[in-house]
N, CA, C and O atoms as CSV, one atom per row, in Angstrom:
chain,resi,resn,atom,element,x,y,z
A,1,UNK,N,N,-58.366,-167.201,-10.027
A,1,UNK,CA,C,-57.222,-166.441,-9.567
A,1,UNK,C,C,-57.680,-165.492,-8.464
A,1,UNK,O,O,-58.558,-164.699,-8.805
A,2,UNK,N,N,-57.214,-165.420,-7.109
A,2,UNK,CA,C,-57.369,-164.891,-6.053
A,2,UNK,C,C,-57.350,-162.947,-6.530
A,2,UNK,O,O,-56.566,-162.533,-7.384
A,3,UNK,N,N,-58.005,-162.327,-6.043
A,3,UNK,CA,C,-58.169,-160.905,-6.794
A,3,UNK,C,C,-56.666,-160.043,-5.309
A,3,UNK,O,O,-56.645,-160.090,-4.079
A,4,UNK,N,N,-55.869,-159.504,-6.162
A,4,UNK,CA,C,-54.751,-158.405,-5.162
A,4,UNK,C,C,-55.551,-157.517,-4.565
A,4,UNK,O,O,-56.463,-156.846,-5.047
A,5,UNK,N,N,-54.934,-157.593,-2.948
A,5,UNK,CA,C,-55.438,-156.549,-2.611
A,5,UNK,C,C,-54.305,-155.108,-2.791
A,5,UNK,O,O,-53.341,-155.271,-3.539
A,6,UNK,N,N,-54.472,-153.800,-2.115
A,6,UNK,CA,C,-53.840,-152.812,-2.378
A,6,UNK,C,C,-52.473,-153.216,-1.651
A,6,UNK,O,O,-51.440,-153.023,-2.293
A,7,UNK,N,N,-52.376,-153.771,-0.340
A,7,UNK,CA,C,-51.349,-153.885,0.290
A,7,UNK,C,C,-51.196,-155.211,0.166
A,7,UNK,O,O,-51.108,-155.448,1.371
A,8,UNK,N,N,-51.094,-156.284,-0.353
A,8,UNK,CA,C,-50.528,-156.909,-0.499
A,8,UNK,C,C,-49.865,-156.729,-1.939
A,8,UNK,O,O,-48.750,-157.224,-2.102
A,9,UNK,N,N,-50.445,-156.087,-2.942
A,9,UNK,CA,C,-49.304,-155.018,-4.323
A,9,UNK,C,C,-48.066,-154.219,-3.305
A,9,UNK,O,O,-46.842,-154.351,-3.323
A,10,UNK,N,N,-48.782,-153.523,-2.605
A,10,UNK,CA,C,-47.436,-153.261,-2.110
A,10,UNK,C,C,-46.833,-153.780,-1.254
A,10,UNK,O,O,-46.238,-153.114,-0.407
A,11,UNK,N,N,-46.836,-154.734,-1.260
A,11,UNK,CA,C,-46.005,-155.647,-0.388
A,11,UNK,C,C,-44.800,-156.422,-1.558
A,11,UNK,O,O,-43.583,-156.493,-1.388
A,12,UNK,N,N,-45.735,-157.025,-2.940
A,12,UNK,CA,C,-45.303,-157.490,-3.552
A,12,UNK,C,C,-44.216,-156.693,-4.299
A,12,UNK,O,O,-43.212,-157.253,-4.740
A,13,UNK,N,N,-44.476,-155.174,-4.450
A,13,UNK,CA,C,-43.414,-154.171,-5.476
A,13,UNK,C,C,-42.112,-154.100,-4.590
A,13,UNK,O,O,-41.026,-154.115,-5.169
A,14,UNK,N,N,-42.166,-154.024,-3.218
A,14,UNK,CA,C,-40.931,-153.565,-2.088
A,14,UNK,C,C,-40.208,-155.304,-2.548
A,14,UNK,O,O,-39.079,-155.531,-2.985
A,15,UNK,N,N,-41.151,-156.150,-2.299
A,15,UNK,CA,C,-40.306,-157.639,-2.708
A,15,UNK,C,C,-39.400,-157.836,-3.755
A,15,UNK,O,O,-38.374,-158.502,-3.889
A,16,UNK,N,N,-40.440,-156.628,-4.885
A,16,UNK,CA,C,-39.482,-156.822,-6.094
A,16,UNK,C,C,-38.505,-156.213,-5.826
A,16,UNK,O,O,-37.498,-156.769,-6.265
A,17,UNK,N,N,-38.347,-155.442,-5.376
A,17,UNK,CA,C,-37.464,-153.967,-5.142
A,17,UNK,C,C,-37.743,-153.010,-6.463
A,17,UNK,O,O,-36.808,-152.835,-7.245
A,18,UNK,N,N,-39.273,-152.269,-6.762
A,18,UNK,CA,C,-39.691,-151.763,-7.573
A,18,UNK,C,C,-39.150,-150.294,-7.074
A,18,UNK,O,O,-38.312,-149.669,-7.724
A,19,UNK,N,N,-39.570,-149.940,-6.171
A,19,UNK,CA,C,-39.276,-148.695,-5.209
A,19,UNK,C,C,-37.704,-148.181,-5.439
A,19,UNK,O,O,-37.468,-147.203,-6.149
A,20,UNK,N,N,-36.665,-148.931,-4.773
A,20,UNK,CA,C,-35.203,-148.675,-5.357
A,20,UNK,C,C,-34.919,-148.834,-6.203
A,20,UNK,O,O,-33.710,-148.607,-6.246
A,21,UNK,N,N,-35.470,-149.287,-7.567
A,21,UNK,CA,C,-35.186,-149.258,-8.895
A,21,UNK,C,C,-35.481,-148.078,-9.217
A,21,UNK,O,O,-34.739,-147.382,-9.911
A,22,UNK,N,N,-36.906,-147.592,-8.632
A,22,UNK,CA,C,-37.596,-146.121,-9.395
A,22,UNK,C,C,-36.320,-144.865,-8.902
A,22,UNK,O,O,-35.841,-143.967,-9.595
A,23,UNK,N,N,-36.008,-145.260,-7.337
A,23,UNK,CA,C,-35.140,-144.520,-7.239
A,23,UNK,C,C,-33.719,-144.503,-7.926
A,23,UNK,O,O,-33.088,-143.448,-7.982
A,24,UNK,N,N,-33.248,-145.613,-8.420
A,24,UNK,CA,C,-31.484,-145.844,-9.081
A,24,UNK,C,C,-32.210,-145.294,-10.196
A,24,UNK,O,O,-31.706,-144.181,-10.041
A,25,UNK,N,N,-32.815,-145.161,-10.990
A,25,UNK,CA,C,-33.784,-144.061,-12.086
A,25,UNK,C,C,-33.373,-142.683,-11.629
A,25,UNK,O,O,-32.414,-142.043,-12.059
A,26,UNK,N,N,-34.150,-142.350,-10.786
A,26,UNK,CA,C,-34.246,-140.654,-10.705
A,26,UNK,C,C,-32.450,-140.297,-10.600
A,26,UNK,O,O,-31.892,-139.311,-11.081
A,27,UNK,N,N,-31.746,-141.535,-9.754
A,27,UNK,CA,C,-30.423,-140.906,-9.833
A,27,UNK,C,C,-29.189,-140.967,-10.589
A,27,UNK,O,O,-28.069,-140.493,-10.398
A,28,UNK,N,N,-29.743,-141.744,-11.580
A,28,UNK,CA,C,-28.432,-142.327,-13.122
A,28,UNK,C,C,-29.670,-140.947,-14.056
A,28,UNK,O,O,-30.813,-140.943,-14.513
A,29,UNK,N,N,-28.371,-139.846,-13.892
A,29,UNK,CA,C,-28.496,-138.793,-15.406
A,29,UNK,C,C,-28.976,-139.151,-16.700
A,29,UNK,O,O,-29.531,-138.339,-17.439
A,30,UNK,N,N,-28.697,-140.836,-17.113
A,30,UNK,CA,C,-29.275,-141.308,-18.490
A,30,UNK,C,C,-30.487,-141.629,-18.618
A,30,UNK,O,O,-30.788,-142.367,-19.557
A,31,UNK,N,N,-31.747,-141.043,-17.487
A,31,UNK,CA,C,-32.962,-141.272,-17.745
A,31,UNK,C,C,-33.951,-139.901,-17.474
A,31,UNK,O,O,-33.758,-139.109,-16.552
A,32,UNK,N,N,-34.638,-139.836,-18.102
A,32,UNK,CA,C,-35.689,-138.722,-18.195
A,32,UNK,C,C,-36.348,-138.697,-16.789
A,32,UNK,O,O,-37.482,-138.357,-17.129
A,33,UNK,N,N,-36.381,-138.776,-15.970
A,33,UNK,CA,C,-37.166,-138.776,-14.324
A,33,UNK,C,C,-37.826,-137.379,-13.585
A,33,UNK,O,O,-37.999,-137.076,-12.404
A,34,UNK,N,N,-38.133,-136.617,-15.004
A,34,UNK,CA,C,-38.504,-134.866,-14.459
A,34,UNK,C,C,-39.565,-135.606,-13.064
A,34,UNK,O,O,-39.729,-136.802,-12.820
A,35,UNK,N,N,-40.121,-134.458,-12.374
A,35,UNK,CA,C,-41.657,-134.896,-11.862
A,35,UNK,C,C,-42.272,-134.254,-12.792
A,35,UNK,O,O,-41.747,-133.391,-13.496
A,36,UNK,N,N,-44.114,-134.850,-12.901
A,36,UNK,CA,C,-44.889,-134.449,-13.690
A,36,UNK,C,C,-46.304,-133.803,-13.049
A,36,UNK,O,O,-46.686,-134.055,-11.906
A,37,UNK,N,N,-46.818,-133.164,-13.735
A,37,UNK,CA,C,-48.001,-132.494,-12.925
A,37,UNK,C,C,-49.244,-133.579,-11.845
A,37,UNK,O,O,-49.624,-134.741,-11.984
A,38,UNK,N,N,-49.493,-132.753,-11.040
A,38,UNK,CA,C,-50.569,-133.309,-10.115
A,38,UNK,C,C,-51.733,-131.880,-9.204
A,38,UNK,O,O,-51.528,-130.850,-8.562
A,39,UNK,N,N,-53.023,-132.734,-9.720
A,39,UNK,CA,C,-54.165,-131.691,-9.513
A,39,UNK,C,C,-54.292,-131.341,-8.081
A,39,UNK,O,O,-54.839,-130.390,-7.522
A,40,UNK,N,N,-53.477,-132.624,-7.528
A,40,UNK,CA,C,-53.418,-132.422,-6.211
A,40,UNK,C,C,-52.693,-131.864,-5.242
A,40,UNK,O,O,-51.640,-132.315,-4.792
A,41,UNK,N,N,-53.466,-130.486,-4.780
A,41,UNK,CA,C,-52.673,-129.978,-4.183
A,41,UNK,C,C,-52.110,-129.839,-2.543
A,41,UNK,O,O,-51.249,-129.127,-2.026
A,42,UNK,N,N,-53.061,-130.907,-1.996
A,42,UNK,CA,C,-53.092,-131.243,-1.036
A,42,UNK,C,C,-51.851,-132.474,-0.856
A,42,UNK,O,O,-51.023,-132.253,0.028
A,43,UNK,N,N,-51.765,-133.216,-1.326
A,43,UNK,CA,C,-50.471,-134.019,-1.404
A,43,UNK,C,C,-49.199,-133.443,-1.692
A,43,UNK,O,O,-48.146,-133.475,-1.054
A,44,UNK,N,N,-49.610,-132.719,-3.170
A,44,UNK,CA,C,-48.419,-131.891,-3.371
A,44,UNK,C,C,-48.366,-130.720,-3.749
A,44,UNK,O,O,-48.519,-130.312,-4.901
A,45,UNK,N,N,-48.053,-129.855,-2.394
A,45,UNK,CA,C,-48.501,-128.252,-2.669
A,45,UNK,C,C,-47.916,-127.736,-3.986
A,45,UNK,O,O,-48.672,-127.040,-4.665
A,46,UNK,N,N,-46.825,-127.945,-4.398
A,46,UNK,CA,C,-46.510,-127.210,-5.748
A,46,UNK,C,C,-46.619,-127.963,-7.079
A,46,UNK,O,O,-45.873,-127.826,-8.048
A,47,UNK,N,N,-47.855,-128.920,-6.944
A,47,UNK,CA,C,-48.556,-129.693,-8.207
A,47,UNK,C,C,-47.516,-130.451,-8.612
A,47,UNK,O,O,-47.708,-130.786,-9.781
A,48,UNK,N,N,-46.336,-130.944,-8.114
A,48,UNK,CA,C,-45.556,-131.828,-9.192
A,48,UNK,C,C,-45.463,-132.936,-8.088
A,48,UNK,O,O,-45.150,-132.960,-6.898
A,49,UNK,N,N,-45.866,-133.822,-9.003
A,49,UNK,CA,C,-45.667,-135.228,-8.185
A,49,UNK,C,C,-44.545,-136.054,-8.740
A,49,UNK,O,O,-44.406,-136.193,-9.955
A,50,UNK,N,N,-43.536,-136.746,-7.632
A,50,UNK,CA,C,-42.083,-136.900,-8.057
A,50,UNK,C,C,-42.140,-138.694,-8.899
A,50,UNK,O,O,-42.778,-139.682,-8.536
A,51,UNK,N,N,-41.541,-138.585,-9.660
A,51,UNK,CA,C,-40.896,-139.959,-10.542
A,51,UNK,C,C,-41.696,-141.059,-10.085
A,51,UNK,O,O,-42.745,-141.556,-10.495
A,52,UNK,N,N,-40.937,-141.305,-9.143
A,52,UNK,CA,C,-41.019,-142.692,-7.877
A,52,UNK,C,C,-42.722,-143.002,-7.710
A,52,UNK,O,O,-43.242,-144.078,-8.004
A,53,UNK,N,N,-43.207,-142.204,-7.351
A,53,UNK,CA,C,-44.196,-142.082,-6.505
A,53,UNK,C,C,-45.609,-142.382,-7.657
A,53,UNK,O,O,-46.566,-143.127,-7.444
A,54,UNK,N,N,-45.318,-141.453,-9.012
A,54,UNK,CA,C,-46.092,-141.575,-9.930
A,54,UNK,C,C,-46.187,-143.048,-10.677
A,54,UNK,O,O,-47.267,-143.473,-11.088
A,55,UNK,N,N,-44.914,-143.805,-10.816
A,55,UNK,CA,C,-45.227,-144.850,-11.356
A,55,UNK,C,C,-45.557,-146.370,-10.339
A,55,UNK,O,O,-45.807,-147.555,-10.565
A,56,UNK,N,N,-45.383,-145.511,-9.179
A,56,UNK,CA,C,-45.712,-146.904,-7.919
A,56,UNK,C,C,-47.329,-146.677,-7.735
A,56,UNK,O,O,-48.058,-147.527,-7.223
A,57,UNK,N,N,-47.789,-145.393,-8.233
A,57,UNK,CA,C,-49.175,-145.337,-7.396
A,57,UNK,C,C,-49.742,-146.501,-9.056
A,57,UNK,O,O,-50.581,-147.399,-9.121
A,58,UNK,N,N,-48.915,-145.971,-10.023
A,58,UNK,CA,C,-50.060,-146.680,-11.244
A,58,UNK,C,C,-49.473,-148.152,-11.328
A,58,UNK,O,O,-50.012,-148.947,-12.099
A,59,UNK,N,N,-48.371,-148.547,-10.553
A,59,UNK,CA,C,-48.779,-150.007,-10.566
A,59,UNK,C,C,-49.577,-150.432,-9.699
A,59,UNK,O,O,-50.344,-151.350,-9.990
A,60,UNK,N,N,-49.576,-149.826,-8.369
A,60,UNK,CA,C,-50.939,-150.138,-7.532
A,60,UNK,C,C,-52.316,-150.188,-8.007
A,60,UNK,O,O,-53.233,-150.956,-7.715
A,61,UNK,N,N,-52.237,-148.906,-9.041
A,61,UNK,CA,C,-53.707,-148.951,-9.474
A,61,UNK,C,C,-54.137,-149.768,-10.633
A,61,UNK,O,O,-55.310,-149.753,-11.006
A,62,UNK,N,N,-53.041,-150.625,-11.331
A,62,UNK,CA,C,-53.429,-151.475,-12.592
A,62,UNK,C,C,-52.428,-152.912,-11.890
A,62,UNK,O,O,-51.357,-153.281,-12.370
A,63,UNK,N,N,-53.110,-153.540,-10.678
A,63,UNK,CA,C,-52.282,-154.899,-10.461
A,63,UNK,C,C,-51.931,-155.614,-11.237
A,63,UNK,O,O,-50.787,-156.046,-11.098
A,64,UNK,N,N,-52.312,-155.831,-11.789
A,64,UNK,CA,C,-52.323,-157.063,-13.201
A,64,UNK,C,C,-51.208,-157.025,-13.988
A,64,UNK,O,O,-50.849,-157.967,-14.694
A,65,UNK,N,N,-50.410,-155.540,-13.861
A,65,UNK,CA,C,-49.306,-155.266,-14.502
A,65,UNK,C,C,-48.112,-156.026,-13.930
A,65,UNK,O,O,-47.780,-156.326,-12.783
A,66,UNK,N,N,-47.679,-156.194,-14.930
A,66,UNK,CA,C,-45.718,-157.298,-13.670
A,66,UNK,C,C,-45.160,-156.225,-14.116
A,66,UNK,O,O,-45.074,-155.738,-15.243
A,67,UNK,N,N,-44.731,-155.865,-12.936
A,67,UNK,CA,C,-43.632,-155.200,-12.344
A,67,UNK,C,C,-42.511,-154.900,-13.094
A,67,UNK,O,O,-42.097,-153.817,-13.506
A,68,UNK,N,N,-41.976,-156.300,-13.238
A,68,UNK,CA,C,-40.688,-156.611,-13.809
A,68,UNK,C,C,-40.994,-155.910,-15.277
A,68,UNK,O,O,-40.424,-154.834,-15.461
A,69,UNK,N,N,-41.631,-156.291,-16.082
A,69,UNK,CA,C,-42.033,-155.995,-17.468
A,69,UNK,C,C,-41.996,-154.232,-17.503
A,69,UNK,O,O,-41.234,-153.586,-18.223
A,70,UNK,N,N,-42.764,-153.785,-16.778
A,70,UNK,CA,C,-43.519,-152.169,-16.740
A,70,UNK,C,C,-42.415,-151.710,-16.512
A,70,UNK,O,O,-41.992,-151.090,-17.487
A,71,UNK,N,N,-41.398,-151.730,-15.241
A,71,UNK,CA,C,-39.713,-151.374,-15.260
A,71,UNK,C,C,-39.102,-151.086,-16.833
A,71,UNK,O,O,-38.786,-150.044,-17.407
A,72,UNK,N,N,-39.094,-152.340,-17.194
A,72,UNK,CA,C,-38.128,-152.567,-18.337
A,72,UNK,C,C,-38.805,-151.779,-19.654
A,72,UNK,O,O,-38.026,-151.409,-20.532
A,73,UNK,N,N,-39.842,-151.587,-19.767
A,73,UNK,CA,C,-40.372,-151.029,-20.796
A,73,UNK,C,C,-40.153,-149.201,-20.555
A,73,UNK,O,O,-39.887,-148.285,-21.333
A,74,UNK,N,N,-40.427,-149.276,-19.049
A,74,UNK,CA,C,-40.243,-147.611,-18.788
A,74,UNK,C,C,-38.401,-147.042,-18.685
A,74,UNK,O,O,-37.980,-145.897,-18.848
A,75,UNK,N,N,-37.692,-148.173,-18.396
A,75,UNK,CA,C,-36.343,-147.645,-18.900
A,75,UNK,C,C,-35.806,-147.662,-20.356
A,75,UNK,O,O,-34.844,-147.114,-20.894
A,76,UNK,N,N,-36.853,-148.552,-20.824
A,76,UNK,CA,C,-36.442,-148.297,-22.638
A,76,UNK,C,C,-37.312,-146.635,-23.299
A,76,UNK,O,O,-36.908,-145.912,-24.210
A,77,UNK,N,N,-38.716,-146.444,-22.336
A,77,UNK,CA,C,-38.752,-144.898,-22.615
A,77,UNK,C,C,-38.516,-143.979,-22.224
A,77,UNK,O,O,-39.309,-143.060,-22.433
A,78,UNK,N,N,-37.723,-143.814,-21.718
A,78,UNK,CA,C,-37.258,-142.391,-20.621
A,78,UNK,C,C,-35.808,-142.422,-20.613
A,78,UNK,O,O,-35.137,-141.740,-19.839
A,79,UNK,N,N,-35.264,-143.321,-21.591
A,79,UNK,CA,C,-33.616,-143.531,-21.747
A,79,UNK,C,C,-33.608,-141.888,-22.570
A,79,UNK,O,O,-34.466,-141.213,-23.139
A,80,UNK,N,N,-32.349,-141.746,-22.304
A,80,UNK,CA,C,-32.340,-140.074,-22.817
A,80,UNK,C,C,-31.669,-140.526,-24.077
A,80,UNK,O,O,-30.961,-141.524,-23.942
A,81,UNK,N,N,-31.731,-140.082,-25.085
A,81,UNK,CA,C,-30.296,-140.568,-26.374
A,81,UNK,C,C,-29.574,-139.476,-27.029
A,81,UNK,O,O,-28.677,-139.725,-27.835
């Protein structure tokens, strides 16, 4: 099996339309989408790194993950009830 590179993952998540999903998330009220802390303060001066951004960098960083699956599992945990 050919090994992913970084940009061709992201090539593949925009294909899925991973990106506008994370976003129809942050903007349907029935899901938990706070931002969560980040050490980095150079990216993000006031330490919170937003929704979107946090779960696109960790599918970049664990390729192997499908997309499709990691979505569906993260709207079954962050559903508010």
């Amino acid at each position: 099996m050919p090994s992913r590179h970084a940009s061709s993952v992201s090539y593949s998540l925009e294909e899925l339309g991973v990106p506008q999903a994370l976003r129809q998330m942050e903007q349907d009220g029935a899901y938990n989408t706070e931002s969560s802390y980040s050490p980095n303060s150079m990216l993000y001066p006031d330490n919170q790194m937003p929704f979107s951004q946090k779960h696109i960098a960790y599918l970049k960083a664990h390729p192997k993950l499908d997309p499709v699956h990691y979505l569906a599992n993260l709207r079954l945990m962050i559903r508010r009830r």
